[in-house]
C-alpha positions in Angstrom: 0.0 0.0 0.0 2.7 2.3 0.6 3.7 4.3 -3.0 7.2 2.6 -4.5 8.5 6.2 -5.6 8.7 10.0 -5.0 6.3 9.8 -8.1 4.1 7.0 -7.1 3.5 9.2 -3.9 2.9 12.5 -6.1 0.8 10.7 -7.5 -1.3 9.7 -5.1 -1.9 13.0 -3.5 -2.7 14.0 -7.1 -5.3 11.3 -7.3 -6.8 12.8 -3.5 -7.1 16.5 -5.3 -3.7 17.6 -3.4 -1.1 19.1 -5.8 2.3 18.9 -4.3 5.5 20.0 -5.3 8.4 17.8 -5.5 10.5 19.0 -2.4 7.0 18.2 -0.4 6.7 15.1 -2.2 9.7 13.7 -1.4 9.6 14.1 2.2 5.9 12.7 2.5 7.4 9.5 0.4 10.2 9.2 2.8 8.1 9.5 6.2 5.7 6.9 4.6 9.0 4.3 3.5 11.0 5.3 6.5 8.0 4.8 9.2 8.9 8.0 10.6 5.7 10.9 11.6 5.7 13.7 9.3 5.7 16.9 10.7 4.3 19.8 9.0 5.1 23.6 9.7 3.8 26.6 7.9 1.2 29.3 8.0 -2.6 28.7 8.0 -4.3 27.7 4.9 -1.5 26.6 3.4 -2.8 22.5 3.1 -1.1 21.2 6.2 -4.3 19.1 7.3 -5.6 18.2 3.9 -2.3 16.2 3.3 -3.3 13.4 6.3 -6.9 13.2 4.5 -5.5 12.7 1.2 -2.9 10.2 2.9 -6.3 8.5 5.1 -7.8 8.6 1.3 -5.2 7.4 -0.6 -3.7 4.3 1.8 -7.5 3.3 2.4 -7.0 4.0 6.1 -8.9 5.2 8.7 -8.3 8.8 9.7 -7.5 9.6 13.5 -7.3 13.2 14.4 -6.7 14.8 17.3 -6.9 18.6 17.3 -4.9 20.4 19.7 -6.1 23.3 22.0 -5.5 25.0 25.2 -5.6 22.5 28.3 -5.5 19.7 26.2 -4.7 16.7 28.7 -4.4 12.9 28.2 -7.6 11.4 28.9 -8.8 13.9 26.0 -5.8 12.8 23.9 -5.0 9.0 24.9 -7.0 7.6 27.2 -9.3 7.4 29.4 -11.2 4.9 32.1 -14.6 4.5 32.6 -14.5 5.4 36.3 -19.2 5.1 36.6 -18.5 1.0 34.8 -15.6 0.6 37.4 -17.8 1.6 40.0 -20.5 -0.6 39.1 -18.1 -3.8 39.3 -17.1 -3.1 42.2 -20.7 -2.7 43.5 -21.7 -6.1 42.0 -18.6 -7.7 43.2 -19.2 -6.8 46.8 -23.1 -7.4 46.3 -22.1 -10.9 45.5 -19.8 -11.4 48.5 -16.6 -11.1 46.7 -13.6 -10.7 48.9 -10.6 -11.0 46.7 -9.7 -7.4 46.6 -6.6 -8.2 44.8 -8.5 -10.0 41.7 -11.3 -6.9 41.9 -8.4 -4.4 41.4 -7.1 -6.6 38.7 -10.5 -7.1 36.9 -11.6 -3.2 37.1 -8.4 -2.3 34.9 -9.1 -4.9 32.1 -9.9 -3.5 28.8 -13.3 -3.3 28.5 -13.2 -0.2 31.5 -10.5 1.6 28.9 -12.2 3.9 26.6 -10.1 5.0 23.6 -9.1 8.8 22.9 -7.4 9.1 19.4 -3.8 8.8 20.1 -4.9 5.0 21.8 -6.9 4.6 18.9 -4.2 4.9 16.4 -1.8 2.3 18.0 -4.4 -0.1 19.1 -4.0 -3.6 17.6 -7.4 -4.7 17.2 -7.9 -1.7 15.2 -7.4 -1.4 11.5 -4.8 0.8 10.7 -4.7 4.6 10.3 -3.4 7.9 10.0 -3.0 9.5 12.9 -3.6 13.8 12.1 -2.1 15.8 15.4 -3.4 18.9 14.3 -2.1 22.4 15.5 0.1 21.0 18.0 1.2 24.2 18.8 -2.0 25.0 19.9 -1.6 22.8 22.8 0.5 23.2 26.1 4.5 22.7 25.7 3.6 20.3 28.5 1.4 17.9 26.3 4.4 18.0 24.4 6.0 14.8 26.4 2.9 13.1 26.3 3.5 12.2 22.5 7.0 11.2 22.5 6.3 7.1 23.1 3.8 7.3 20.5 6.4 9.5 18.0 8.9 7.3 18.6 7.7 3.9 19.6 4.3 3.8 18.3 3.1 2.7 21.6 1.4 4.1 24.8 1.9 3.0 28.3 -0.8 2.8 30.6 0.2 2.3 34.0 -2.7 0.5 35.6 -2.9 -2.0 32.4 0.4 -2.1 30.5 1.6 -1.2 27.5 -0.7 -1.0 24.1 1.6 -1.3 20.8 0.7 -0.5 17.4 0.4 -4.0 14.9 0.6 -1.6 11.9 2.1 1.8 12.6 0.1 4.4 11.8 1.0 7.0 9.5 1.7 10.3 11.9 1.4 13.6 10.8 1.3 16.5 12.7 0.8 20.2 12.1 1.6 23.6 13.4 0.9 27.0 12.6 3.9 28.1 14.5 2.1 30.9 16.8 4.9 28.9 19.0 8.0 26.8 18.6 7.7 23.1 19.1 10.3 21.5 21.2 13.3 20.1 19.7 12.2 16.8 21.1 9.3 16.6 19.2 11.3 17.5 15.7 14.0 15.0 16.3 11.6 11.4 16.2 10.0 13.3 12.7 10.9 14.6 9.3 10.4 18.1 8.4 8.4 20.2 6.3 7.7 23.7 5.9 4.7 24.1 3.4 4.3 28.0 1.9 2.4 29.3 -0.1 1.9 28.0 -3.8 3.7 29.9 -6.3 0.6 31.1 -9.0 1.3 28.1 -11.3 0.8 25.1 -8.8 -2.3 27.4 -7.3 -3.7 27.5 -10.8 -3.9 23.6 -10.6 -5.2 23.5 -7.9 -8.0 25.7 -8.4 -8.5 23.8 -12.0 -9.0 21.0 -9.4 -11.1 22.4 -6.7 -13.7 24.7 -8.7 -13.1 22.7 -11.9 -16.3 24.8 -12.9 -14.4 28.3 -12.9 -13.6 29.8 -16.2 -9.4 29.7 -17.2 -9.8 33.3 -17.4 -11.4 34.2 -14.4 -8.8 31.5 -12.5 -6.1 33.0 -14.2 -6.6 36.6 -13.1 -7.7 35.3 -9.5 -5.1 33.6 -8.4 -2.6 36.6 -10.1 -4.8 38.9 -7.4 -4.2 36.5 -4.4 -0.7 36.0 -5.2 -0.2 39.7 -5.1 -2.6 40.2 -1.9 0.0 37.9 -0.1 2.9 40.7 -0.5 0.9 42.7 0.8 1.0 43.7 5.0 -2.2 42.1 6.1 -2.8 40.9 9.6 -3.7 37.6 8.0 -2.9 36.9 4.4 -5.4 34.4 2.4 -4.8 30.9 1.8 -5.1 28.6 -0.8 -8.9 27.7 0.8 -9.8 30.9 0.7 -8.2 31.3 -3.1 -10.7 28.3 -4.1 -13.4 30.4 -1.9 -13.6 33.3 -3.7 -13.2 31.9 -7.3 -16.5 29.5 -6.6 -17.9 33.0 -5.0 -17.3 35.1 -8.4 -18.6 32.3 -10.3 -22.0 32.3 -8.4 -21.8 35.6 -8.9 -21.4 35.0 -12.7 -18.3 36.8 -12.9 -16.3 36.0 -15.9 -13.3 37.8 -15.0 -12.2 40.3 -12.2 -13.6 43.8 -11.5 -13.3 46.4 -9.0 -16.6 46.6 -7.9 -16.6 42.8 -7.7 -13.3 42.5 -5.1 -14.6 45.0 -2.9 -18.2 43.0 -2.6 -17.0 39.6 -1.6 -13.7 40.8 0.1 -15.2 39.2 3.3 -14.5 35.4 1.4 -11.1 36.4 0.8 -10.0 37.8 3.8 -11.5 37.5 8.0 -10.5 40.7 9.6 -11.7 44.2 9.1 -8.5 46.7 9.2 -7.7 43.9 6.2 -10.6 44.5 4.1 -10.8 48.4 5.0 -6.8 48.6 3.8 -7.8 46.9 0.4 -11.4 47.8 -0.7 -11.7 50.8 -3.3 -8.3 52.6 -4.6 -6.1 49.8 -3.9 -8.5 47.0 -4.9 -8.4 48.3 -8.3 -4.8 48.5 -8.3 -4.5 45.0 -7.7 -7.2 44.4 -10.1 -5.1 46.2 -12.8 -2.1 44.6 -12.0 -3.7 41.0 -11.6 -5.3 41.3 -15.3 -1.6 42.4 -16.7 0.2 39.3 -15.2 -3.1 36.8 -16.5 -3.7 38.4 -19.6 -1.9 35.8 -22.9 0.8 36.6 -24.1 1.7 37.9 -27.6 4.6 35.5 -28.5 5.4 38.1 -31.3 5.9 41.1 -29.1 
């Protein structure tokens, strides 16, 4: 199941609707030969979490995700026991005149009381295998952080009261950050690395041919030539390639066949989230970019 080649692997993300460029490519084939979690570094928007779907898609396994936030502990992330069933066995046991307090504690830590949080999930045996999506990692507390070496680097978790749960097929790992922090080095030595920018406008044009297959060459063309422009721009937060596919499908509804001034300043609100953005762009220097987006799109005369 695992693709033979750098190629075989582009491939396969090409086959999901992901177009990656070979550097990217590369690393995701070698993670997936190598065993090894993929880690994943770059701003938002950028495809980061789309890459483990496509993976889940492609490998025809199950997708685990666990996304990260603030106070995010380990019976949210690993695991968890059912303490209201453990109470109930104990009740039963001592209605039934049990006395073998060394059996009970045995019996009230068997599997059956463990209930699964995703990063058990992805390494447990009797499950079919996955991809395991740690998403926004640093979202979570530098704390958590330790929590995920075993499973980084062993494929495994250890739970005290019941042993140790290892992974019959390791999972694919991949996990993601938008870098509003720096991950410990401990973390980044058990993975491979990958920083994924922006697409330059020729790989976003495929994309978009992909995504919104229904939006006009034209129209695509002078779209993404506005985005890629936007993104030089100092915004608080620039677009990304979801919001690129966004605002082409909005124009279409629209029945825009190509860009306009009045257009970009009605649906800025797909293109970018935060006011001061929109209010910098809308009117005078809309239009600029409008002008300046239609230049770089428009064919060119090979006998010029």
């Amino acid at each position: 199941m695992i693709p033979a080649s750098v190629a075989d692997t582009a491939a396969l993300l090409a086959a999901g609707g992901y177009v990656a460029d070979t550097a990217l490519a590369t690393t995701v084939h070698l993670a997936l030969a190598m065993e090894r979690p993929l880690f994943l570094e770059g701003e938002p928007g950028t495809g980061k979490t789309e890459i483990a779907k496509v993976l889940a898609s492609g490998l025809n396994r199950r997708l685990v995700r666990l996304q990260c936030y603030d106070g995010l502990d380990l019976s949210a992330a690993a695991y968890e026991w059912d303490h209201a069933r453990q109470l109930m066995a104990i009740r039963i046991a001592e209605a039934s005149g049990s006395a073998d307090r060394q059996a009970l504690t045995s019996d009230i830590y068997a599997r059956e009381f463990l209930q699964a949080r995703p990063l058990l999930s992805a390494v447990d045996p009797d499950q079919p295998p996955a991809v395991l999506l740690i998403d926004e990692l640093d979202r979570a507390d530098e704390p958590f952080e330790a929590f995920l070496l075993e499973v980084l680097a062993d494929f495994q978790i250890t739970i005290p009261e019941y042993g140790t749960v290892h992974a019959k097929t390791k999972p694919v790992v991949v996990l993601t950050s938008n870098r509003t922090r720096e991950v410990h080095d401990a973390i980044r030595r058990r993975c491979l690395y990958h920083w994924v920018d922006y697409p330059d406008a020729k790989r976003e044009r495929e994309i978009l041919a992909r995504k919104a297959p229904g939006v006009s060459e034209k129209l695509s063309a002078e779209v993404v030539a506005f985005v890629q422009r936007l993104r030089k721009e100092d915004l608080f937060k620039l677009p990304g390639v979801a919001e690129t596919i966004d605002w082409a499908a909005a124009l279409m509804h629209l029945d825009a066949h190509e860009l306009a001034p009045a257009a970009v300043d009605e649906t800025l609100g797909v293109l970018l989230k935060y006011q001061d953005d929109i209010a910098k762009i809308r009117g005078a220097e809309a239009a600029r970019l409008v002008t300046d987006a239609k230049a770089a799109a428009a064919p060119k005369n090979p006998f010029e």
